[in-house]
C-alpha positions as CSV (number, residue, x, y, z in Angstrom):
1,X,108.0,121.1,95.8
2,X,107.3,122.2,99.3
3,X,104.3,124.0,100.2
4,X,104.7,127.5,102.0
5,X,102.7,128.2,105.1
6,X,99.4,128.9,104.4
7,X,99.4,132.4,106.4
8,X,102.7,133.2,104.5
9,X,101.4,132.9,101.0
10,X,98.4,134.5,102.1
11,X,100.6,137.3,103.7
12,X,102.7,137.7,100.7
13,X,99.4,138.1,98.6
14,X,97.8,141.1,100.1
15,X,101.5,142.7,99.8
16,X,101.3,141.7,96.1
17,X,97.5,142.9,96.1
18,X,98.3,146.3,98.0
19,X,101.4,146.9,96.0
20,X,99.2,146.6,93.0
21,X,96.8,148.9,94.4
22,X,99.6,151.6,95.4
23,X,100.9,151.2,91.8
24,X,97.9,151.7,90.2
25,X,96.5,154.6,91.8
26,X,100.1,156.7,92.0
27,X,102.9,154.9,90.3
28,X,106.2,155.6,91.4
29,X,109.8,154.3,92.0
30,X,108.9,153.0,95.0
31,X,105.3,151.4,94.2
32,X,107.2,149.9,91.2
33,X,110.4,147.8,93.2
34,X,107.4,146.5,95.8
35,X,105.3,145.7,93.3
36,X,108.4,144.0,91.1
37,X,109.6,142.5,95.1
38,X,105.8,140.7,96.0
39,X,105.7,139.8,92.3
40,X,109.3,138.1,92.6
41,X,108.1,136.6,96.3
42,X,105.3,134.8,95.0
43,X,106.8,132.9,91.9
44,X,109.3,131.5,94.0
45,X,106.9,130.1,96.4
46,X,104.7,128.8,93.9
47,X,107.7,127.8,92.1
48,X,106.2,129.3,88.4
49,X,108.1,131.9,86.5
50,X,104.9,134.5,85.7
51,X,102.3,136.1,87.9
52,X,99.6,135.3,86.0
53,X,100.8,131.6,86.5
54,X,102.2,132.4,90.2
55,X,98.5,133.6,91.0
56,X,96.7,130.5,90.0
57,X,98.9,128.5,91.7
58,X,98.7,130.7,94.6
59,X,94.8,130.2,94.3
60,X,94.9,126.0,93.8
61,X,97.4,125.9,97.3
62,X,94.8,127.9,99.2
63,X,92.0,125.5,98.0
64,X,94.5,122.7,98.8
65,X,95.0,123.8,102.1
66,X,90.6,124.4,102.2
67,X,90.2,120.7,101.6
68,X,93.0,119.3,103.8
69,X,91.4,121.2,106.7
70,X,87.7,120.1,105.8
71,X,89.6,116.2,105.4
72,X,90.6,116.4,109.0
73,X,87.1,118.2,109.9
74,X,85.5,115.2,108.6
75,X,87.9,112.6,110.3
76,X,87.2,113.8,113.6
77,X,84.3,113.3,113.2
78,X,84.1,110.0,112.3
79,X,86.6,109.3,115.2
80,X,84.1,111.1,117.5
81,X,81.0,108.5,116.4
């Protein structure tokens, strides 16, 4: 499976988060389809089928993408010695 951009799953999870927020507070028709629209977004690109599961995988690429950057932090340095 291909990763998504790191700024676009992070994007797409404060629109989950703030459609969860909006629905929460003051449900409505319209709180409800984005809610059910960033909830839709974000199992397909973590590829799972639940939100519960579409969340953790959401968490695991961010860390993913956290040690991939400290991985090149740590090869420049060696580079630069």
């Amino acid at each position: 499976m291909l990763l998504p951009a790191e700024k676009n799953l992070r994007a797409v999870l404060a629109r989950f988060a703030a459609a969860r927020i909006d629905h929460d507070a003051l449900p409505t028709p319209d709180t409800s389809r984005m809610l059910q629209d960033s909830s839709y977004t974000l199992c397909v690109m973590t590829g799972t089928h639940t939100i519960k599961d579409a969340l953790r995988a959401a968490d695991a690429m961010l860390e993913q993408y956290r040690a991939d950057r400290s991985g090149i932090t740590q090869a420049d340095e060696a580079l630069a010695a």
